[in-house]
C-alpha positions as CSV (number, residue, x, y, z in Angstrom):
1,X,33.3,-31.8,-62.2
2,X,34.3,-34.3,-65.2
3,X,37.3,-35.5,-65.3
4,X,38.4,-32.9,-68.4
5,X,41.5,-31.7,-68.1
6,X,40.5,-28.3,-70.4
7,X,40.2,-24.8,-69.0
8,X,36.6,-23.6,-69.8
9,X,38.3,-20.3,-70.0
10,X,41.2,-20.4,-72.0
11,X,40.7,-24.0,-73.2
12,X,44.5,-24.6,-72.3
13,X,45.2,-28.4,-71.6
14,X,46.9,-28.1,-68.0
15,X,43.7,-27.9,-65.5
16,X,45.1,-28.6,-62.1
17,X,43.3,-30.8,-59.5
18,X,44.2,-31.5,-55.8
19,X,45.9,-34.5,-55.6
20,X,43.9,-38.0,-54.8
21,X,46.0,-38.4,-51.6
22,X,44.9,-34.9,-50.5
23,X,42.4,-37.2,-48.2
24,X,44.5,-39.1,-46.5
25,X,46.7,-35.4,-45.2
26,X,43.2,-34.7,-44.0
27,X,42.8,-38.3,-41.8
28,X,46.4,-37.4,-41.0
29,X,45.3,-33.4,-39.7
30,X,42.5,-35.1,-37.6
31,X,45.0,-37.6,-35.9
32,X,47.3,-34.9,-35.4
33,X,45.0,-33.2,-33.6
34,X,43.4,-36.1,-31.0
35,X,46.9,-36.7,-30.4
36,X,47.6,-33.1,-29.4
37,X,44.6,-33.0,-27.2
38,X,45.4,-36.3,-25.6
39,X,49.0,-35.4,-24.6
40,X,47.5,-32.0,-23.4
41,X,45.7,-33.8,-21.0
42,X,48.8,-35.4,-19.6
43,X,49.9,-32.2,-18.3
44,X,47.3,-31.5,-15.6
45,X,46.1,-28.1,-14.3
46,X,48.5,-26.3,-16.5
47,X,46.3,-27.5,-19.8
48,X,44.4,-23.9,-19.2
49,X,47.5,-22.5,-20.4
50,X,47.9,-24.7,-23.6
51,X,44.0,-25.0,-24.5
52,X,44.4,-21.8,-26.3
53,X,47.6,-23.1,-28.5
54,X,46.1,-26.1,-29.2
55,X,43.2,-25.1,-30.5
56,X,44.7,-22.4,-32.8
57,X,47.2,-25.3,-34.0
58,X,44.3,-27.6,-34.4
59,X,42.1,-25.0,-36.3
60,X,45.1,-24.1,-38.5
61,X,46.5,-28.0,-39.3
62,X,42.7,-28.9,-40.2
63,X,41.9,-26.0,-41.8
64,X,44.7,-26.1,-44.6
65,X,44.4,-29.7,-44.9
66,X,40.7,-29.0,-46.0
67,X,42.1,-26.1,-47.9
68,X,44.5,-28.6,-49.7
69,X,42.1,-31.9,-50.4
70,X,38.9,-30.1,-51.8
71,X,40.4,-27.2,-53.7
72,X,38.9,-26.2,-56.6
73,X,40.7,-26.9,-59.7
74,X,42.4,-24.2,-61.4
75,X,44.5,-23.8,-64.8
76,X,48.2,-22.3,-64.2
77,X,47.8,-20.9,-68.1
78,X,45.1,-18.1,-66.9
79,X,45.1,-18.2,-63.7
80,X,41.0,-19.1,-63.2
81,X,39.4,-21.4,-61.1
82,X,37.2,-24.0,-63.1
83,X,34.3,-23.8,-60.9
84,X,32.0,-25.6,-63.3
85,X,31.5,-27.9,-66.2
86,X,30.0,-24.7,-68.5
87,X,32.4,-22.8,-70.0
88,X,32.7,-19.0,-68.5
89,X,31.3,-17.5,-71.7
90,X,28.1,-18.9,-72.1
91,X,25.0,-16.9,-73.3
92,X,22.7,-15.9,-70.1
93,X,19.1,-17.2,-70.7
94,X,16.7,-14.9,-72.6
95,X,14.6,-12.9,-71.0
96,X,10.8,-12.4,-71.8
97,X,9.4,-8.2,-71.6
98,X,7.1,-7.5,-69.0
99,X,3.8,-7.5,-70.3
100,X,3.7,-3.4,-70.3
101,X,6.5,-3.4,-72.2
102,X,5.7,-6.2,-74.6
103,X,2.3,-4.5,-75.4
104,X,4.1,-0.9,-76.2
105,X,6.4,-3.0,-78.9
């Protein structure tokens, strides 16, 4: 993805990218998480009981940290994701007749 700020749909000028710092809440998702697992193991026996939690806490903070750093960029105008460089309306490439056909024409 360039760095064009353009909508390839509606060629509006306000393209929205996740933020550059979006890594760093991702570092901070995966810290959040060894720290969880290592305080979980101060409690013993009874970490049968939180394994479940944590890992549904874990899955979550990771998850939407991920969902927050690499999102795809979208324009607020239309509504569209900009998934690629090539705007939304270009032509398909042509396709030759079969050879049955192309002898009928």
């Amino acid at each position: 993805m360039s760095n064009n700020r353009m909508c390839p749909h509606c060629h509006h000028t306000s393209l929205r990218r996740p933020p550059a710092w979006g890594i760093a809440v991702v570092a901070l998702a995966w810290v959040f998480v060894a720290t969880m697992l290592f305080v979980s193991a101060l409690i013993g026996p009874f970490i049968m009981f939180a394994v479940p939690v944590l890992f549904a806490f874990g899955a979550a903070a990771i998850r939407s940290a991920h969902d927050f750093a690499f999102a795809a960029p979208h324009c607020p105008a239309c509504g569209k994701l900009a998934l690629a460089d090539a705007p939304a309306t270009a032509q398909p490439p042509a396709r030759e007749l079969a050879p049955a056909l192309a002898r009928a024409a």
